[in-house]
BATORSE-566035 format. One record per atom (N, C-alpha, C): residue number from 1; x, y, z. Coordinates in steps of 0.2 Angstrom, whole numbers, plus 5000, padded with zeros to 4 digits. Example, Ala and Ser with C-alpha at 12.3 -4.5 7.8 and 13.67 -1.06 7.14 Angstrom:
% residues 2
+-----+------+------+------+
:   i :    X :    Y :    Z :
+-----+------+------+------+
:   1 : 5066 : 4972 : 5039 :
:   1 : 5062 : 4978 : 5039 :
:   1 : 5066 : 4984 : 5039 :
:   2 : 5064 : 4989 : 5035 :
:   2 : 5068 : 4995 : 5036 :
:   2 : 5064 : 5000 : 5039 :
+-----+------+------+------+
% end
This chain:
% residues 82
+-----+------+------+------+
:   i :    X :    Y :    Z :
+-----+------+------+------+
:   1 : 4924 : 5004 : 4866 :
:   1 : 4923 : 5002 : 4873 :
:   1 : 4929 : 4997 : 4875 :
:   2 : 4931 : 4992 : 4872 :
:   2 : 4938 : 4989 : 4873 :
:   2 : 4943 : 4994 : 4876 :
:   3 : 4946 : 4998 : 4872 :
:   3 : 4950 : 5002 : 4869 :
:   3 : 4951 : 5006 : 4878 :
:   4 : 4944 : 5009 : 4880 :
:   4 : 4944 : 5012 : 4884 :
:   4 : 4944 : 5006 : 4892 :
:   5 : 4940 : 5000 : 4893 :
:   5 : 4944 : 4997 : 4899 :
:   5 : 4951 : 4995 : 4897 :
:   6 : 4954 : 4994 : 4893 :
:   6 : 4961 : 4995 : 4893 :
:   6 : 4964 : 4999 : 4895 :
:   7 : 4962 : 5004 : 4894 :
:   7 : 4965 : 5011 : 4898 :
:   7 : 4965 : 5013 : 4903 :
:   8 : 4959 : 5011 : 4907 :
:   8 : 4956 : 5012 : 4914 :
:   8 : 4961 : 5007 : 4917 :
:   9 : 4960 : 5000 : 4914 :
:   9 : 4965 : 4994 : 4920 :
:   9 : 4973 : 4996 : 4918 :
:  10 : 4975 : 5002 : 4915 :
:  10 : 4981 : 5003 : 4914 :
:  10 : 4984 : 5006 : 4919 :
:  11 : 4976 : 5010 : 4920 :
:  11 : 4976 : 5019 : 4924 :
:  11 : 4978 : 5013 : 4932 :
:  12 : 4973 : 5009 : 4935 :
:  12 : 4973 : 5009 : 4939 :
:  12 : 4980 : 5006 : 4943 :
:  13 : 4983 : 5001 : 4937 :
:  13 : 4989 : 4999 : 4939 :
:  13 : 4993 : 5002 : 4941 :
:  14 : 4996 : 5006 : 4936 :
:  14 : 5002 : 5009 : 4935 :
:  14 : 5000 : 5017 : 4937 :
:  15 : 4994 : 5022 : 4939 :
:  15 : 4992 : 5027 : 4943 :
:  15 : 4987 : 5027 : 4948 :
:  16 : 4987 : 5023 : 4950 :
:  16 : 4982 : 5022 : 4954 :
:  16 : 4978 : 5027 : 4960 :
:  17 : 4974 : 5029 : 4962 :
:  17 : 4973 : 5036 : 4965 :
:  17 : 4969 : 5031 : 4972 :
:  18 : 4975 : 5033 : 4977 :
:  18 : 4972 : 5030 : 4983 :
:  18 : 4966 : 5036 : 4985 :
:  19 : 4966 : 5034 : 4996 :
:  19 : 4959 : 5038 : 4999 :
:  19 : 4966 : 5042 : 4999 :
:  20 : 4963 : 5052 : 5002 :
:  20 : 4967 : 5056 : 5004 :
:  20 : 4968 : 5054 : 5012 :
:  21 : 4975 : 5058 : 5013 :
:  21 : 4974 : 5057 : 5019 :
:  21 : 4970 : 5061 : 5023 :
:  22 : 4969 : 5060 : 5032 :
:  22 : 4964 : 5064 : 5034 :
:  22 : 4966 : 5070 : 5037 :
:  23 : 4973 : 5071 : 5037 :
:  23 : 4974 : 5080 : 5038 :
:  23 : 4973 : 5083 : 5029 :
:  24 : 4975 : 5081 : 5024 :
:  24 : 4974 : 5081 : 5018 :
:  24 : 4966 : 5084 : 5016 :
:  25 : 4959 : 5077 : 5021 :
:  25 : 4953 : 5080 : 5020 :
:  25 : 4951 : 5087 : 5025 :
:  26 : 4955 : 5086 : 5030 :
:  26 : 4952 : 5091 : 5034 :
:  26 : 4953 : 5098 : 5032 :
:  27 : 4962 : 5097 : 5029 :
:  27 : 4963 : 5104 : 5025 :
:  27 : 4958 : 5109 : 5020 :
:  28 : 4958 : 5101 : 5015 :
:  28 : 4952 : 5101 : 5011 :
:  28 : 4945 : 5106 : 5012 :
:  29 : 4941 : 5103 : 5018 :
:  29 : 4934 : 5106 : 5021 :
:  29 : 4935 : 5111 : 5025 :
:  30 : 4941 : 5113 : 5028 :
:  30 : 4943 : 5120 : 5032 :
:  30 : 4943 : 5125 : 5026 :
:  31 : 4947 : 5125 : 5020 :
:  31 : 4947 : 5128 : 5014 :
:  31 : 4938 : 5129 : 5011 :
:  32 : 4936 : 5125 : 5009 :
:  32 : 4929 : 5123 : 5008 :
:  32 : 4924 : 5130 : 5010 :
:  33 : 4924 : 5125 : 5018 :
:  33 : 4920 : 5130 : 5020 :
:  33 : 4922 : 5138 : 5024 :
:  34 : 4928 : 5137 : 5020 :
:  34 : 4931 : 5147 : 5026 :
:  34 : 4931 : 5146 : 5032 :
:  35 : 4936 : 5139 : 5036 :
:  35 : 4936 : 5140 : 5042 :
:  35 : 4942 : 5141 : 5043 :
:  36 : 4946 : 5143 : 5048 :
:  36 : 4953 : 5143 : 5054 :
:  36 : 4952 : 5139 : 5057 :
:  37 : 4959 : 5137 : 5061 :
:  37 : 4959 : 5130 : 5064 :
:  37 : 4955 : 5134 : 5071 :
:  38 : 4954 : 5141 : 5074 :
:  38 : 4949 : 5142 : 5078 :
:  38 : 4944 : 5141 : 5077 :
:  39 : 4940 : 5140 : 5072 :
:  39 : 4934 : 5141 : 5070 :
:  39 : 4933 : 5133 : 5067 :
:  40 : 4938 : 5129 : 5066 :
:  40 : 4937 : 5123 : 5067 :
:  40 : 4937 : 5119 : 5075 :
:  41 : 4941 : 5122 : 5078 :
:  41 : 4941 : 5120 : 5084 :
:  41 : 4933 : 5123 : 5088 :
:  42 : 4931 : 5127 : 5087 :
:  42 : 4925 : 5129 : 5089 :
:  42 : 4919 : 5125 : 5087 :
:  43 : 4921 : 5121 : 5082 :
:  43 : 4914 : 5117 : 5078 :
:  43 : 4917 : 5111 : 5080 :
:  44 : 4920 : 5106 : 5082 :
:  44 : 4923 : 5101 : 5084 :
:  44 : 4920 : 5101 : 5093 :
:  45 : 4922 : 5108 : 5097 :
:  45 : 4921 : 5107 : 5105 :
:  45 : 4929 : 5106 : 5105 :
:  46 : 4933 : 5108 : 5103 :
:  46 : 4940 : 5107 : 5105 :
:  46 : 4945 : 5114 : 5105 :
:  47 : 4951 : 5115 : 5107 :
:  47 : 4955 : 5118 : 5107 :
:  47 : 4958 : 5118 : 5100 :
:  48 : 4959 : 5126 : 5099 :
:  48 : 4964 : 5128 : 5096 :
:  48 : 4973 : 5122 : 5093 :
:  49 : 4974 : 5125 : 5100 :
:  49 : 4980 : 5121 : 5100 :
:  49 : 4981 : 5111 : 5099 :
:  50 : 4975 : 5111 : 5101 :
:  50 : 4973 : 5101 : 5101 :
:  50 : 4974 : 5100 : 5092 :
:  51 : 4970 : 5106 : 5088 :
:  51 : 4967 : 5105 : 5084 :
:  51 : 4974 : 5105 : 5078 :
:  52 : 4981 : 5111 : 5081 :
:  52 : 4986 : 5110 : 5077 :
:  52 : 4989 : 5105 : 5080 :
:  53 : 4987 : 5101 : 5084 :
:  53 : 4991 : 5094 : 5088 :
:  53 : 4991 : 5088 : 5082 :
:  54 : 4981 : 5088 : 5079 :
:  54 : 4979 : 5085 : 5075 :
:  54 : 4983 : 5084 : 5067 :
:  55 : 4984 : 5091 : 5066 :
:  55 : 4986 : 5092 : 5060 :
:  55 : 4992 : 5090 : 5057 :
:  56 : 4998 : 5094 : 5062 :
:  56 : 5004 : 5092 : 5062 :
:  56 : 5007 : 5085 : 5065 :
:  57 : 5003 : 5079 : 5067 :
:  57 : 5001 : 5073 : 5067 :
:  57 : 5005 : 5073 : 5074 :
:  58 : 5005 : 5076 : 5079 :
:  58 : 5009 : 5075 : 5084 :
:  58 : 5001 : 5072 : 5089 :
:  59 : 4997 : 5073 : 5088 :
:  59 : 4990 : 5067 : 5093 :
:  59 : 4990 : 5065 : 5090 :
:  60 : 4985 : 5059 : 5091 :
:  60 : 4978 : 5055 : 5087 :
:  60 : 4972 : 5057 : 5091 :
:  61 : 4967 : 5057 : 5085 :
:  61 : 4962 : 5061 : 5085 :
:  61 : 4959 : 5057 : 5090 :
:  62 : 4954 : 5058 : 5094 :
:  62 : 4950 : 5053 : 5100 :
:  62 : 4944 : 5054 : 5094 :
:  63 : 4939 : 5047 : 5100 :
:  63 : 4934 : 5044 : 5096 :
:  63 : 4928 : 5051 : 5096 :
:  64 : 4926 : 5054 : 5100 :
:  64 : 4924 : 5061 : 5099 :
:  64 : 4923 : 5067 : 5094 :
:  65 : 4930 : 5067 : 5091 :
:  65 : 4934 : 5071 : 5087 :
:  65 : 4932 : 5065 : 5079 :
:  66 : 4934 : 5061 : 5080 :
:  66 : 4932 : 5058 : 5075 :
:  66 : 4925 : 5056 : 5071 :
:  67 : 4920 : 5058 : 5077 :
:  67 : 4913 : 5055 : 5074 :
:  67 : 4911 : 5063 : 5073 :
:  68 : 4913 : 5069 : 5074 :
:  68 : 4912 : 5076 : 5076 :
:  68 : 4916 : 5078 : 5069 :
:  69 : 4921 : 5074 : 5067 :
:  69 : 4923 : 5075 : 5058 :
:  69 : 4919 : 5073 : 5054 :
:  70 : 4917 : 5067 : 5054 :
:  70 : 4911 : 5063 : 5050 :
:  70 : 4905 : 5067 : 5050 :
:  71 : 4901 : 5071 : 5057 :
:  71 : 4897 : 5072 : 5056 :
:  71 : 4896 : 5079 : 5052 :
:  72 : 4899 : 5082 : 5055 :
:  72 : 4902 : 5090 : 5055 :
:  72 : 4905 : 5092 : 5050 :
:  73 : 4909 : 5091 : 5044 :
:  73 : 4913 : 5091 : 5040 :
:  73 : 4912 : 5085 : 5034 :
:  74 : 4907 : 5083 : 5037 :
:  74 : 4905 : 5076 : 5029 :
:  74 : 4911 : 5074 : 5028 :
:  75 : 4917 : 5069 : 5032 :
:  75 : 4921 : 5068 : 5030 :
:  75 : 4922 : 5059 : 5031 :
:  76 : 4922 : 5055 : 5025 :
:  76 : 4921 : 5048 : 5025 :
:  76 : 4924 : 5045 : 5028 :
:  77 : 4920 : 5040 : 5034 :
:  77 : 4925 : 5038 : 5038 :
:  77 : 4928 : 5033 : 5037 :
:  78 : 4930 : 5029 : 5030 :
:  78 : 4937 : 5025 : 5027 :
:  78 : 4941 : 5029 : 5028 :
:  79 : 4940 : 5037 : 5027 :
:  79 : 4947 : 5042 : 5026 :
:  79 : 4948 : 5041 : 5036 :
:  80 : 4944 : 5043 : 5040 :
:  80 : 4946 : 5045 : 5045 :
:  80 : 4949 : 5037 : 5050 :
:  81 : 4945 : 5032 : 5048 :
:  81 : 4949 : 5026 : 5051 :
:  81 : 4954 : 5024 : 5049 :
:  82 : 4958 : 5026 : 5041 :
:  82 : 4964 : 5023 : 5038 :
:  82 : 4970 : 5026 : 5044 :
+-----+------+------+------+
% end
């Protein structure tokens, strides 16, 4: 047991594995569930094109888009407010 929290507090140190980021998780759950960014933009109530705005980090998502991530896509919102 020793042996092994020494490893772990080594791990964390020196590898530490942060949150992902939130195009990182969306990519994630579009993958997942067999969606396109239409077929995500159609479960969000948004545009196609809004939806590559998001991805490619040229918007920030509004408060609607965000609780519609959370709900919609089970996606934790420390990840979506970082």
């Amino acid at each position: 047991m020793i042996i092994s929290d020494i490893i772990e507090k080594y791990e964390e140190i020196h590898f530490p594995i942060g949150l992902p980021t939130l195009h990182e998780m969306i990519e994630l759950r579009m993958f997942e569930m067999g969606l396109k960014r239409k077929d995500l933009a159609a479960l969000l109530n948004t545009s196609a094109s809004r939806i590559s705005d998001y991805l490619n980090g040229k918007r920030e998502i509004t408060l609607n888009v965000a609780k519609a991530l959370h709900q919609k896509l089970n996606i934790d919102s420390d990840i979506i407010l970082q």
